[in-house]
DRENDO-1510 file (C-alpha; in Angstrom, 1 decimal, always signed):
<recs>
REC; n; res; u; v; w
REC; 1; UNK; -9.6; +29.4; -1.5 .
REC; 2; UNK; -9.7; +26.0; -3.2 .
REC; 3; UNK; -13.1; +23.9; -1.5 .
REC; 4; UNK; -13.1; +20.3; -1.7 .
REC; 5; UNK; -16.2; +18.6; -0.9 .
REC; 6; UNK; -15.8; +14.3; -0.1 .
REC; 7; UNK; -19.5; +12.1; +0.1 .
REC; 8; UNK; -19.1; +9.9; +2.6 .
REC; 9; UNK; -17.4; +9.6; +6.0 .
REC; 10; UNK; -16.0; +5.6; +6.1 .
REC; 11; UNK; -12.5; +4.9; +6.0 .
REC; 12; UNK; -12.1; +6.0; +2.3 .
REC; 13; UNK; -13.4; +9.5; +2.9 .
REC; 14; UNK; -12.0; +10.2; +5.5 .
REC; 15; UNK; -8.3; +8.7; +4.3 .
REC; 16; UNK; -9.1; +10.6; +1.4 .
REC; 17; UNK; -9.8; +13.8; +3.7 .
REC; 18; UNK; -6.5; +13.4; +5.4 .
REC; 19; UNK; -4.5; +12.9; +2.5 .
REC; 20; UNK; -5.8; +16.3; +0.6 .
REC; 21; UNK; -5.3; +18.1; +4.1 .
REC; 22; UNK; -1.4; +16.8; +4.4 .
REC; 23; UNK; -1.3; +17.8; +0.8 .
REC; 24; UNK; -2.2; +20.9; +0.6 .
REC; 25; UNK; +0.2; +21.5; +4.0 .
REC; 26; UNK; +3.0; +20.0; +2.1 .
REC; 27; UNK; +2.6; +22.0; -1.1 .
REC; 28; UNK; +1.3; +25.7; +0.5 .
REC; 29; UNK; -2.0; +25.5; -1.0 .
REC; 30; UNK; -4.8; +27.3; +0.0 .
REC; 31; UNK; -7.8; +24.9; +0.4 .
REC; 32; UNK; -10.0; +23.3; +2.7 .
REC; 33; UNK; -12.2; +20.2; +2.8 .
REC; 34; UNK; -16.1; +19.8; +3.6 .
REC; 35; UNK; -16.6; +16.2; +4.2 .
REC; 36; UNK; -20.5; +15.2; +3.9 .
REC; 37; UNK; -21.9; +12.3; +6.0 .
REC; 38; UNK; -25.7; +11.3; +5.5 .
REC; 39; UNK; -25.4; +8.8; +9.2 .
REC; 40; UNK; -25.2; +10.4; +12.5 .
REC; 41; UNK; -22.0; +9.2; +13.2 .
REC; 42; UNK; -18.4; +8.7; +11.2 .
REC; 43; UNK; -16.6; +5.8; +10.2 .
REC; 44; UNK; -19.3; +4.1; +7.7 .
REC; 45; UNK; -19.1; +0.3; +8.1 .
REC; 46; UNK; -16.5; +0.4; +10.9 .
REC; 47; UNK; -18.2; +0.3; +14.1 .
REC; 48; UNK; -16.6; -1.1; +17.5 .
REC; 49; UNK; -19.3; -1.8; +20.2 .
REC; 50; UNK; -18.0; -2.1; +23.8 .
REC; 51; UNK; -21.0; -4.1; +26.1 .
REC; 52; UNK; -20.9; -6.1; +29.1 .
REC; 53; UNK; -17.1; -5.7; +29.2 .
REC; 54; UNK; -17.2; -7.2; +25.5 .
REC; 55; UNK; -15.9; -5.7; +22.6 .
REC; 56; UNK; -17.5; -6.4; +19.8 .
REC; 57; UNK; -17.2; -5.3; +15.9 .
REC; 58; UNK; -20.4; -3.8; +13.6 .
REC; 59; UNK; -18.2; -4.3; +10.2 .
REC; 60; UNK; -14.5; -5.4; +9.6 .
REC; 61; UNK; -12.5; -6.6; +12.7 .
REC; 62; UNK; -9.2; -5.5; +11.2 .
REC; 63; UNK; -6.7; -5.2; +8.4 .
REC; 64; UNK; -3.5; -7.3; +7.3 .
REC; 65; UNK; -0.1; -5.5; +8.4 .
REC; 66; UNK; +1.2; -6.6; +4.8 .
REC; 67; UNK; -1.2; -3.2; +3.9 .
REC; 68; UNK; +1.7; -0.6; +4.1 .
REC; 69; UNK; -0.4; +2.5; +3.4 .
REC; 70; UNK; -2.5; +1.5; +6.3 .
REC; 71; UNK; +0.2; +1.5; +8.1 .
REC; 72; UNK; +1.6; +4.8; +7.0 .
REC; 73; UNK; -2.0; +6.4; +7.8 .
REC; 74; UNK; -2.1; +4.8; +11.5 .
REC; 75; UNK; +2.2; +6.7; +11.9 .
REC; 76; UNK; +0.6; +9.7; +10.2 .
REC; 77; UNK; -2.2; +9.9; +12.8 .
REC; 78; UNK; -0.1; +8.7; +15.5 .
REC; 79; UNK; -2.1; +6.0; +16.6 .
REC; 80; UNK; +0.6; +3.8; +15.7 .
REC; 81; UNK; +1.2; +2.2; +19.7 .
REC; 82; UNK; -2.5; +1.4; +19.7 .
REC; 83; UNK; -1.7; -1.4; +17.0 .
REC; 84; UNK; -2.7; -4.5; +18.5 .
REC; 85; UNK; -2.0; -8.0; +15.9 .
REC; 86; UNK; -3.6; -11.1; +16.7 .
REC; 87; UNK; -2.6; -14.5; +17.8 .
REC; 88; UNK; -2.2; -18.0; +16.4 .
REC; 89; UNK; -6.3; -18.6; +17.8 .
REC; 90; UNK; -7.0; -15.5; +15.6 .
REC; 91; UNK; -6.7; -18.0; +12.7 .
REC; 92; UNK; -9.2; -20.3; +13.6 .
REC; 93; UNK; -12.0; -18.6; +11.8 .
REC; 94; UNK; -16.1; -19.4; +12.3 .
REC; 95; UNK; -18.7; -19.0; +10.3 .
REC; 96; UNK; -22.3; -18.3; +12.0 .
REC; 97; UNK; -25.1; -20.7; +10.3 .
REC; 98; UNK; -28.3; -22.4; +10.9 .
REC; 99; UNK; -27.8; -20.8; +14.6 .
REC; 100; UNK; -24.2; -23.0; +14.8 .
REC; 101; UNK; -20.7; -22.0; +15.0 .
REC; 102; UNK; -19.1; -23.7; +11.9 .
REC; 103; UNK; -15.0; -23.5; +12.3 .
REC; 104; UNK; -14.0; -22.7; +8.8 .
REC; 105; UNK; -12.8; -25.9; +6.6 .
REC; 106; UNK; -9.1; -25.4; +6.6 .
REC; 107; UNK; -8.0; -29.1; +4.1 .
REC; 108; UNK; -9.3; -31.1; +2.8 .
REC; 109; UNK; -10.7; -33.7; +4.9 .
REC; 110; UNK; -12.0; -31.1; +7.4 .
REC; 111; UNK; -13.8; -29.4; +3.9 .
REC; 112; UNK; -15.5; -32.9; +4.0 .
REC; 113; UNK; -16.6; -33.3; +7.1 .
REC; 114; UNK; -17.8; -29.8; +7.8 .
REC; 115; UNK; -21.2; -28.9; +7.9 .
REC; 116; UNK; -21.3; -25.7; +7.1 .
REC; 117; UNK; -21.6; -26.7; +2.9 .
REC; 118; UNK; -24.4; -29.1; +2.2 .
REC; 119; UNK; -23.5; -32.3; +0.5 .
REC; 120; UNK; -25.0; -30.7; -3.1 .
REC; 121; UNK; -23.2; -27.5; -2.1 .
REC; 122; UNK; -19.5; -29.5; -1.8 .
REC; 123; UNK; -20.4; -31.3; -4.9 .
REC; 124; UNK; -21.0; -28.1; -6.8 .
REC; 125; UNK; -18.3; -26.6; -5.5 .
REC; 126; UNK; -15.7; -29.6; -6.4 .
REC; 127; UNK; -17.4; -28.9; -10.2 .
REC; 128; UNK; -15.8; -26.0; -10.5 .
REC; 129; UNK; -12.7; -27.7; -12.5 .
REC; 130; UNK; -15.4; -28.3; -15.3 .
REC; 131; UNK; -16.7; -25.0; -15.7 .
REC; 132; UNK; -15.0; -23.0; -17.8 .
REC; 133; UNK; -12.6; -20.1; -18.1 .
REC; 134; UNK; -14.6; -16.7; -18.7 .
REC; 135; UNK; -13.5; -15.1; -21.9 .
REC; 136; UNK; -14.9; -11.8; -22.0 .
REC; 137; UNK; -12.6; -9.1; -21.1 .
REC; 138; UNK; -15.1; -7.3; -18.9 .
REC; 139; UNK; -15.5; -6.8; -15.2 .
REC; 140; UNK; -18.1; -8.7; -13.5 .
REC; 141; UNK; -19.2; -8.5; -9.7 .
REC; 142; UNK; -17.7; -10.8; -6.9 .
REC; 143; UNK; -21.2; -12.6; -6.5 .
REC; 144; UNK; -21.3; -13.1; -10.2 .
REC; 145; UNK; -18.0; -14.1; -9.7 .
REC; 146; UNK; -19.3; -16.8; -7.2 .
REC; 147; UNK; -22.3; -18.5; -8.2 .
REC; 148; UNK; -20.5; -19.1; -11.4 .
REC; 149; UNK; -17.5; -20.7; -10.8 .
REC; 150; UNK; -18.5; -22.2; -7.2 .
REC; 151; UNK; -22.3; -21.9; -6.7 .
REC; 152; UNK; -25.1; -20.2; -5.0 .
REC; 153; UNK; -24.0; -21.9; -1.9 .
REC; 154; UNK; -20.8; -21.3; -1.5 .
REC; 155; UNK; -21.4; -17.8; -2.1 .
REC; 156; UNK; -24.0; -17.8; +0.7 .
REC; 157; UNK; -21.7; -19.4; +3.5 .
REC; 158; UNK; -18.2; -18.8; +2.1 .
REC; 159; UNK; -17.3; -15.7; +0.0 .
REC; 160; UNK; -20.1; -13.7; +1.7 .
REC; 161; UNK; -19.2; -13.7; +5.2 .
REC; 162; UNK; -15.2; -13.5; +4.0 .
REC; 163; UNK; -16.4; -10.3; +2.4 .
REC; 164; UNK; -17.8; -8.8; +5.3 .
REC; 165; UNK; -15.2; -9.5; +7.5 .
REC; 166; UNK; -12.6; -8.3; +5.3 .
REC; 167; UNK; -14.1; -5.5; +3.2 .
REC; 168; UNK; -18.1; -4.7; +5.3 .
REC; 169; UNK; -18.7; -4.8; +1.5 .
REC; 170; UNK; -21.9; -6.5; -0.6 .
REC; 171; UNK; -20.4; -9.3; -3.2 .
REC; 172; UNK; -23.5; -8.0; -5.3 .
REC; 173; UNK; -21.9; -4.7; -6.0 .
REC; 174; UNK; -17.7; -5.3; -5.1 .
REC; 175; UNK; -15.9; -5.2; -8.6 .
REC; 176; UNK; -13.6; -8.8; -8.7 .
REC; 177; UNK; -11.0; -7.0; -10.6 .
REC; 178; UNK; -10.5; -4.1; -8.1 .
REC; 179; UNK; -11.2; -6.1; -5.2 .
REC; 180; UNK; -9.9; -9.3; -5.8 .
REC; 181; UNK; -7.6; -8.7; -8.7 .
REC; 182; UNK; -5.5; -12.0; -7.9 .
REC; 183; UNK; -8.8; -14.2; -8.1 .
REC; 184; UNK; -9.2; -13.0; -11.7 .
REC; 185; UNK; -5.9; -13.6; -12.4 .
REC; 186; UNK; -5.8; -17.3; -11.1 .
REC; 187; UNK; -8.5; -17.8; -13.1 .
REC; 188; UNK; -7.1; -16.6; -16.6 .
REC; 189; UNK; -3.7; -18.0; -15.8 .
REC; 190; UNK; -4.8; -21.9; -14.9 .
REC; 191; UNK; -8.2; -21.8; -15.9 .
REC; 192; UNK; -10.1; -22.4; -12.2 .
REC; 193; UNK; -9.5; -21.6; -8.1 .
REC; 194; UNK; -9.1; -25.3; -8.1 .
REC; 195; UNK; -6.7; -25.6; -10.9 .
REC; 196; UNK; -4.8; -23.0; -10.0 .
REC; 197; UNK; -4.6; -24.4; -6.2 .
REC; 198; UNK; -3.5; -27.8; -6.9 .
REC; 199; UNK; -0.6; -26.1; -9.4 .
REC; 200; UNK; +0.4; -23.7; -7.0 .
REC; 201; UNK; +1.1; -26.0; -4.3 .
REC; 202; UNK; +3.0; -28.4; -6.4 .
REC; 203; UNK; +5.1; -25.4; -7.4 .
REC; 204; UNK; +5.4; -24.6; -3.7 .
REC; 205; UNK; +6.7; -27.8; -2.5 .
REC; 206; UNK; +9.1; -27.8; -5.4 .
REC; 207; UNK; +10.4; -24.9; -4.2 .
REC; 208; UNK; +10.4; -25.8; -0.9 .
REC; 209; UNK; +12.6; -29.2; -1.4 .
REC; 210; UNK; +15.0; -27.0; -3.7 .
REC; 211; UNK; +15.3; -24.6; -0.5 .
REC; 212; UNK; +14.1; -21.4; -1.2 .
REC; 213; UNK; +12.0; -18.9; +0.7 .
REC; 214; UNK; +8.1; -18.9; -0.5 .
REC; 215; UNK; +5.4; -17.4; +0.7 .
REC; 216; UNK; +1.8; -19.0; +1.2 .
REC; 217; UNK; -0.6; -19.3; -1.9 .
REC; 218; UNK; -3.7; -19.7; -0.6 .
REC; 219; UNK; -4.3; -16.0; +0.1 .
REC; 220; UNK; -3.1; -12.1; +1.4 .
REC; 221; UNK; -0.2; -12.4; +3.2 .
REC; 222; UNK; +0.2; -10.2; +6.7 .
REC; 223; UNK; -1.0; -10.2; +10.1 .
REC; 224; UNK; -5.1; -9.7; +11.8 .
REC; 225; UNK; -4.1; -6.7; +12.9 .
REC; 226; UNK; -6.7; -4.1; +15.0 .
REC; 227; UNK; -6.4; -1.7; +17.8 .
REC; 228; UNK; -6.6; -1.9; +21.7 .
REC; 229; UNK; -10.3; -0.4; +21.5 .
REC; 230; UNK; -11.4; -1.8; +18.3 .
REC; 231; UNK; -11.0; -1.0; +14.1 .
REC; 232; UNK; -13.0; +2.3; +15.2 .
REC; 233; UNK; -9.9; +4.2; +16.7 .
REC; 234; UNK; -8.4; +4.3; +13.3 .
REC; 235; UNK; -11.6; +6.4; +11.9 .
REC; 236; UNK; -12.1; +8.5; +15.4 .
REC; 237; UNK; -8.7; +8.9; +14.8 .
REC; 238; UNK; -9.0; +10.1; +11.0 .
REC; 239; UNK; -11.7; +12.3; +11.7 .
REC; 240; UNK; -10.1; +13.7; +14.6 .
REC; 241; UNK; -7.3; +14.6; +12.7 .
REC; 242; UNK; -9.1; +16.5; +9.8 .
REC; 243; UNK; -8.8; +20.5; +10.0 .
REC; 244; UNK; -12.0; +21.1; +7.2 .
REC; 245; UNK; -15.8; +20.8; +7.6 .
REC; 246; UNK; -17.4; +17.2; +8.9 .
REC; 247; UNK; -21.3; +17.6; +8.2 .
REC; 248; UNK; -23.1; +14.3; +9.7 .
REC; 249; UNK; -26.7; +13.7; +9.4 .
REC; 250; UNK; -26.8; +15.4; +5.3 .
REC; 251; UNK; -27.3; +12.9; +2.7 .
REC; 252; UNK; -26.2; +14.3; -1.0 .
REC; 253; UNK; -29.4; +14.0; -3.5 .
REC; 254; UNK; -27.4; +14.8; -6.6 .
REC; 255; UNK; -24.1; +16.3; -8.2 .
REC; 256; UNK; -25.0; +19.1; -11.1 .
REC; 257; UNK; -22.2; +20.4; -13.5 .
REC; 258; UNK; -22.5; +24.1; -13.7 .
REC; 259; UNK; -20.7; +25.7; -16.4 .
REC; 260; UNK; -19.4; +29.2; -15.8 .
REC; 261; UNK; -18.9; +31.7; -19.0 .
REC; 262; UNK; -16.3; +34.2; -19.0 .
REC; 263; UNK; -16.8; +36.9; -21.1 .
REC; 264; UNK; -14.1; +39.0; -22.4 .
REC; 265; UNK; -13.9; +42.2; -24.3 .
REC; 266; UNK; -11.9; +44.7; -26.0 .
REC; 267; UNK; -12.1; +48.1; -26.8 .
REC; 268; UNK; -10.1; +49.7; -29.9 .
REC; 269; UNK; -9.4; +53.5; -30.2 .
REC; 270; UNK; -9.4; +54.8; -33.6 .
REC; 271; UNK; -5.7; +54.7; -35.4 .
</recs>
């Protein structure tokens, strides 16, 4: 038997889990998975907390139906009539700063008067037409990412707490090519986010007055979408669902290669 050992527990081990398990099912193969989780409990940066009659979330509060492979898992675990999308007030988003509630600058004028960005912090931020284009073909992090095209600031009150709400992830270590491959993209296309913005919508009202069909620019199309309890179903769910080995509280120290020899010989019998 075939042993397949995944680190972690979040939602990308235990996806991962699943998907060798239905796998191996599909194909008749004889393994099994050992899935190695160094906290006490699954589901990583997913964490729904349910207090005072409140229901609250640790990490991400949901994912975008546009997602189809989320979808897919949620059918494949049958968890699927738990989906629960959000309404229109879902997409009034707040930002938690300097112990205020900042609603999220939406245009413009509301950009302006928002005081969630510091007067030097909107200024840098509108520089970011004069910085330019990164030419180097390597991959930098999102944070990098940020507090060179937009500034420390931003970083700090904008693109962090969008990260965390979208991905529980740290900007210091998130690769802006695998996690945000259409950011890089605006920026080698049209040479800045605010470039490429004011382009985009001019394209988008052309298109608009010549009738035809377009989706929104400004970002990831889709629906907030969660579950009646919480974003933690779908990992209870997951790991639920798994048939192999689910070790909590082990952390792994290190991975060693270990090479095996196989010695063959022959023997010959005199002609």
């Amino acid at each position: 038997m075939t042993r397949i050992a995944i680190i972690g527990a979040g939602i990308s081990g235990l996806a991962a889990a699943s998907a060798i398990e239905d796998h191996a099912r599909q194909s008749g193969l004889d393994l099994s998975t050992l899935v190695i989780e160094k906290q006490e409990r699954v589901g990583g940066k997913i964490w729904s907390i349910k207090e005072d009659g409140y229901l609250c979330e640790w990490g991400p509060n949901g994912f975008l139906d546009s997602k189809p492979m989320t979808l897919d898992l949620c059918r494949h675990l049958q968890i699927e009539e738990r989906l629960l999308r959000s309404d229109d007030n879902a997409r009034k988003r707040y930002i938690y700063a300097d112990k205020t509630l900042h609603r999220l600058p939406e245009n413009g004028p509301s950009f302006l008067s928002s005081k969630l960005i510091s007067w030097p912090g909107k200024l840098r931020l509108a520089g970011e037409v004069l910085v330019p284009k990164r030419t180097d073909s390597g991959d930098e992090t999102l944070a990098e990412f940020g507090r060179r095209r937009l500034g420390k600031e931003a970083l700090d009150r904008l693109i962090s707490p969008m990260v965390s709400g979208i991905f529980a992830g740290n900007p210091e270590t998130m690769s802006l090519k695998s996690c945000f491959p259409r950011i890089y993209e605006l920026e080698q296309e049209y040479g800045g986010l605010l470039k490429a913005m004011v382009r985009l919508a001019r394209k988008k009202r052309a298109e608009v007055k010549a009738g035809k069909a377009v989706a929104s620019a400004a970002g990831p199309g889709g629906v907030l979408t969660s579950f009646v309890g919480g974003i933690q179903e779908l990992t209870d769910a997951a790991s639920s669902s798994l048939k192999g080995e689910l070790m909590n509280g082990q952390q792994v120290e290190r991975i060693e290669k270990i090479r095996r020899i196989r010695v063959a010989s022959r023997c010959w019998s005199p002609d």
